[in-house]
VEXVOKE-916328 format. One record per residue (C-alpha): chain; residue in three letters; x, z, y; residue number from 0. Coordinates in nm, 2 decimals, always signed. Layout:
BEGIN
chain|resn|east|up|north|resi
A|ala|X|Z|Y|NUM;
...
//
This chain:
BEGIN
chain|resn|east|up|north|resi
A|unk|-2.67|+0.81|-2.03|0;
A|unk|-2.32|+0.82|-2.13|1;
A|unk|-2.17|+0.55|-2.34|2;
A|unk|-2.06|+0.56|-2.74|3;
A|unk|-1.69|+0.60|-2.76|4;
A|unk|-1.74|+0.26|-2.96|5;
A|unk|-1.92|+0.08|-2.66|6;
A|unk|-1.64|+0.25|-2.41|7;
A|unk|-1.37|+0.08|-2.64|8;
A|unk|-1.52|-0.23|-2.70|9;
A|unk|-1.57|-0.31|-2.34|10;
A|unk|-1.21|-0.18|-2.25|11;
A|unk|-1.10|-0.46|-2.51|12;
A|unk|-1.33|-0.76|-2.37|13;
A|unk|-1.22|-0.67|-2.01|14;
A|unk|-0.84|-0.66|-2.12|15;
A|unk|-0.89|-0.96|-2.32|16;
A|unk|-1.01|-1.11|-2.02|17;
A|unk|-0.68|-1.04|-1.76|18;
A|unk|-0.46|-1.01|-2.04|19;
A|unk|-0.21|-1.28|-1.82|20;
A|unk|-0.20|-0.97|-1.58|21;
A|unk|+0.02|-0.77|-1.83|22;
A|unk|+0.26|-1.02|-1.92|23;
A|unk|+0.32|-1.12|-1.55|24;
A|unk|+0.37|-0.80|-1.44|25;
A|unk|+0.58|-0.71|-1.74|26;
A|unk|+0.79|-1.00|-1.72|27;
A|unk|+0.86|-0.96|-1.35|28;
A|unk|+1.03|-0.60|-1.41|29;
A|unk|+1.15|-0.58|-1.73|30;
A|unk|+1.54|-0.66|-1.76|31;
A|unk|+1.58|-0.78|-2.05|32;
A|unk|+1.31|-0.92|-2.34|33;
A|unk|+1.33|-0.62|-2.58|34;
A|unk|+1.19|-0.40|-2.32|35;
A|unk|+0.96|-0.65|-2.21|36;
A|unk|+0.70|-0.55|-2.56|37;
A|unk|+0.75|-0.20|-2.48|38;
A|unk|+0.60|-0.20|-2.14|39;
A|unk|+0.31|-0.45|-2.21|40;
A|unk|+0.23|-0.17|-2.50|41;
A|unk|+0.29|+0.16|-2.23|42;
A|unk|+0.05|-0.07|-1.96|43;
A|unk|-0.24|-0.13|-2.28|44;
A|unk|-0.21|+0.29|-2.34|45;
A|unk|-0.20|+0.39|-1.98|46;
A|unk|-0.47|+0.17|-1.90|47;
A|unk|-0.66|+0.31|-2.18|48;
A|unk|-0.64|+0.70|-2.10|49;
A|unk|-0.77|+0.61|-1.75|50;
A|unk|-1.06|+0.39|-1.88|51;
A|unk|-1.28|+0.66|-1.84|52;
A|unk|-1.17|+0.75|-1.46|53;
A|unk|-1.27|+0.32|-1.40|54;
A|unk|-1.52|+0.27|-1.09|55;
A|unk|-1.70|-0.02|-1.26|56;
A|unk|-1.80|-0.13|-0.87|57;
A|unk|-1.45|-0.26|-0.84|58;
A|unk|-1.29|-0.58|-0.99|59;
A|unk|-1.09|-0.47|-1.36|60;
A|unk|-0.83|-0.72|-1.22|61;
A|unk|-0.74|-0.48|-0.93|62;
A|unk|-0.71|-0.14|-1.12|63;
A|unk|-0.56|-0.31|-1.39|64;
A|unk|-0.30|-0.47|-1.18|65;
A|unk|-0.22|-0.08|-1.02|66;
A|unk|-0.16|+0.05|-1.31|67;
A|unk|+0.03|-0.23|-1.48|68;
A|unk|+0.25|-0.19|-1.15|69;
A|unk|+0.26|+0.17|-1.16|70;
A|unk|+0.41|+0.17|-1.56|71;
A|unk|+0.65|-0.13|-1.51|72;
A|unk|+0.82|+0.06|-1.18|73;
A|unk|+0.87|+0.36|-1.38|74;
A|unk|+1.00|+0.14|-1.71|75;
A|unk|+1.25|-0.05|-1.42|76;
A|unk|+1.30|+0.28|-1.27|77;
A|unk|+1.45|+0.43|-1.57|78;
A|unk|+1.62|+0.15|-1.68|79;
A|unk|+1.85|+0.16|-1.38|80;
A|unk|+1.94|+0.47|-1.42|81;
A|unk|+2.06|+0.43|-1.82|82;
A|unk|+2.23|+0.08|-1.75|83;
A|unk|+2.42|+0.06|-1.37|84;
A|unk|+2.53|-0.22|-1.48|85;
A|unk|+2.38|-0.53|-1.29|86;
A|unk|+2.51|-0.85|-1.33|87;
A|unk|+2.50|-1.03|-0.99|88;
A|unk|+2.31|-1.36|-0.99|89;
A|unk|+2.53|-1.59|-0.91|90;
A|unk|+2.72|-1.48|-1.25|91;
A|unk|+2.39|-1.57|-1.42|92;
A|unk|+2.33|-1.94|-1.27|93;
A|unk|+2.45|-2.19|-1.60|94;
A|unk|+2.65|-2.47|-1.40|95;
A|unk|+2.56|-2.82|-1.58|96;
A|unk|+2.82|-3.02|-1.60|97;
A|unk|+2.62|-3.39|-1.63|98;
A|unk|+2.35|-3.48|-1.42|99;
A|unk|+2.04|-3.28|-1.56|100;
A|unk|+1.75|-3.46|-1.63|101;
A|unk|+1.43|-3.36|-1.38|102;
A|unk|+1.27|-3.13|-1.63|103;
A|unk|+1.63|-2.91|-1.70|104;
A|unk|+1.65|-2.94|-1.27|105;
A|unk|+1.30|-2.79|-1.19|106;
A|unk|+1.38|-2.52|-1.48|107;
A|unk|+1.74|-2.44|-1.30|108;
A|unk|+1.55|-2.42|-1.00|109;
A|unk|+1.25|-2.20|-1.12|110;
A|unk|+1.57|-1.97|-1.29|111;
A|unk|+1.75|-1.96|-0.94|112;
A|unk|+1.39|-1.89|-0.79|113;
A|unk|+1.35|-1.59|-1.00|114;
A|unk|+1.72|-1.50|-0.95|115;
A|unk|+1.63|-1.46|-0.58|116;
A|unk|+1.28|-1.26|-0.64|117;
A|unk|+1.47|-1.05|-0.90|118;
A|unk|+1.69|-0.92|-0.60|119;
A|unk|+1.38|-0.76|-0.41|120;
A|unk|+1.28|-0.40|-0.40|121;
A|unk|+1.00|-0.30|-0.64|122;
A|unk|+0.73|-0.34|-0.38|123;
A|unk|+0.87|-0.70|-0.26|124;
A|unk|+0.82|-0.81|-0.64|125;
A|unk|+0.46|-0.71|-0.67|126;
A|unk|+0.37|-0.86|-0.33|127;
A|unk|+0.54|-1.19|-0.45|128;
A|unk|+0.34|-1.13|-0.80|129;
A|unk|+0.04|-1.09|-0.63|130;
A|unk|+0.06|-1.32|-0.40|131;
A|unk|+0.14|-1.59|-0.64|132;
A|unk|-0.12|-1.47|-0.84|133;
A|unk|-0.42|-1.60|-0.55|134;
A|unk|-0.49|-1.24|-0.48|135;
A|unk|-0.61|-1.22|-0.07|136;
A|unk|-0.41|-1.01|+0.14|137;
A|unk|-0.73|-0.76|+0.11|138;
A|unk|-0.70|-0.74|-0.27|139;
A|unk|-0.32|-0.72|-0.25|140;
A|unk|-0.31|-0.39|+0.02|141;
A|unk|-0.56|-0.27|-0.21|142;
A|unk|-0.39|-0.25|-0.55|143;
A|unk|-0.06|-0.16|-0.35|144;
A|unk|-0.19|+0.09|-0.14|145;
A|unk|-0.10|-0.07|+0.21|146;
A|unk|-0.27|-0.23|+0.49|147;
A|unk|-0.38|-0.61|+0.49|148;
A|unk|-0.14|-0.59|+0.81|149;
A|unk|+0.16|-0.48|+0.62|150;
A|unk|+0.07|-0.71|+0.36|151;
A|unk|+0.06|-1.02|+0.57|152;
A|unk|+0.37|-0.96|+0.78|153;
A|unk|+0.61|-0.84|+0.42|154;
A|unk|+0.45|-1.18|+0.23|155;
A|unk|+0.59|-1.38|+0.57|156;
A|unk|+0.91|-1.20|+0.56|157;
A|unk|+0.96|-1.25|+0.19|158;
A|unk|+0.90|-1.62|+0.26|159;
A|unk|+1.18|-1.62|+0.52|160;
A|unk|+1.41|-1.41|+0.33|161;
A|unk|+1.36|-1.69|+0.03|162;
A|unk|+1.40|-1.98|+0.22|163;
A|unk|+1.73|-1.85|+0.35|164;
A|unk|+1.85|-1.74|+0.05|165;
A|unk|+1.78|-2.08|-0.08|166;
A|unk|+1.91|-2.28|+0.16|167;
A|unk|+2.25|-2.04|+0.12|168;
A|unk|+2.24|-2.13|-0.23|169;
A|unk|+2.19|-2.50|-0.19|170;
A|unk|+2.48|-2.57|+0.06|171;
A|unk|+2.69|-2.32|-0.20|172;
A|unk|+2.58|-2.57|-0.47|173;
A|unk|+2.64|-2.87|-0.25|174;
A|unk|+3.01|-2.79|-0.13|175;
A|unk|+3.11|-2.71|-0.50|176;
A|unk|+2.95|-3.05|-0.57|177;
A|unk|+3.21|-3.25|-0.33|178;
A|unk|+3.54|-3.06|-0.46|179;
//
C-alpha cells in the first residue's frame, strides 16, 4: 500500500523536525558568510525533500539526511569559491584584545581560533570533524561519507594531530607577541 502524498509529507516534516540541529551544523560549517548560511539550510530542506521518496526507511534519517545536507553545502562552498577568490587568511580574522579578557570572551576567542583552524580543512576534513563531533561512530561516519571505517579512523587521528599542531603554533605565536 502506497502512502497519501499527505502522510509522505507529514512524516518527512516530523522526521526533519526531529534532526533539524543536523541542517544548521552542517550549514554553518560551510557556508562563508551568514547570508548564505539561510540559503543552504533552505536548498538542504528541498533536496532532502525530492529524494524523500528514494528513503530506505531500514536506515537511520540522521544518516541520509546528513549525506545529503553534505552533498548541498559542498556544492553551495564549491560555488562560492569560484565567484569570491578572495579568502581572508585567518590570522587577519583573530580580534587581538587589548585587556585581559574575562574567561567567558577567552573560551569564545578560543572556540573562534578553533573554527579558524577547522575552516582551513578540505571539504571532507570538515564533515569528518562535523561528524565526529557530532557522536557519530566511525561506522556511521564511513557510511554517510562513503569511505571505510579504516579511512575514517586513521583521517579523524590525523585531523587531531594536524589541530593540536596548529594550536600549539598559534599559542607560542600568541605568547611571543605577549612578551614584546
Amino acid at each position: 500500500m502506497t502512502m497519501s502524498m499527505a502522510a509522505r509529507e507529514d512524516e518527512f516534516l516530523d522526521l526533519l523536525a526531529q534532526h533539524k540541529k543536523i541542517l544548521f551544523k552542517v550549514a554553518n560549517l560551510y557556508c562563508r558568510n551568514r547570508a548564505d548560511f539561510a540559503d543552504v539550510v533552505q536548498e538542504i530542506v528541498l533536496q532532502a525533500w525530492r529524494s524523500f521518496g528514494r528513503y530506505d526507511h531500514a536506515r537511520p534519517f540522521s544518516t541520509w539526511l546528513y549525506r545529503i545536507g553534505l552533498n548541498v553545502a559542498i556544492s553551495a562552498y564549491r560555488a562560492e569559491t569560484r565567484r569570491s577568490r578572495t579568502i581572508v587568511p585567518a590570522d587577519e580574522s583573530i580580534v587581538e584584545i587589548a585587556a585581559p579578557p574575562s574567561e567567558a570572551a577567552e573560551l569564545e576567542a578560543q572556540l573562534q581560533l578553533l573554527r579558524n583552524l577547522i575552516g582551513r580543512f578540505g571539504e571532507l576534513d570538515k564533515a569528518l570533524v562535523l561528524l565526529y563531533l557530532d557522536g557519530n561512530s566511525n561506522d556511521v561516519i564511513g557510511e554517510i561519507l562513503g569511505i571505510s571505517v579504516t579511512n575514517v579512523g586513521t583521517r579523524i587521528n590525523r585531523i587531531k594531530q594536524k589541530l593540536q599542531r596548529n594550536w600549539a603554533d598559534l599559542s607560542k605565536r600568541e605568547y611571543s607577541h605577549g612578551l614584546r
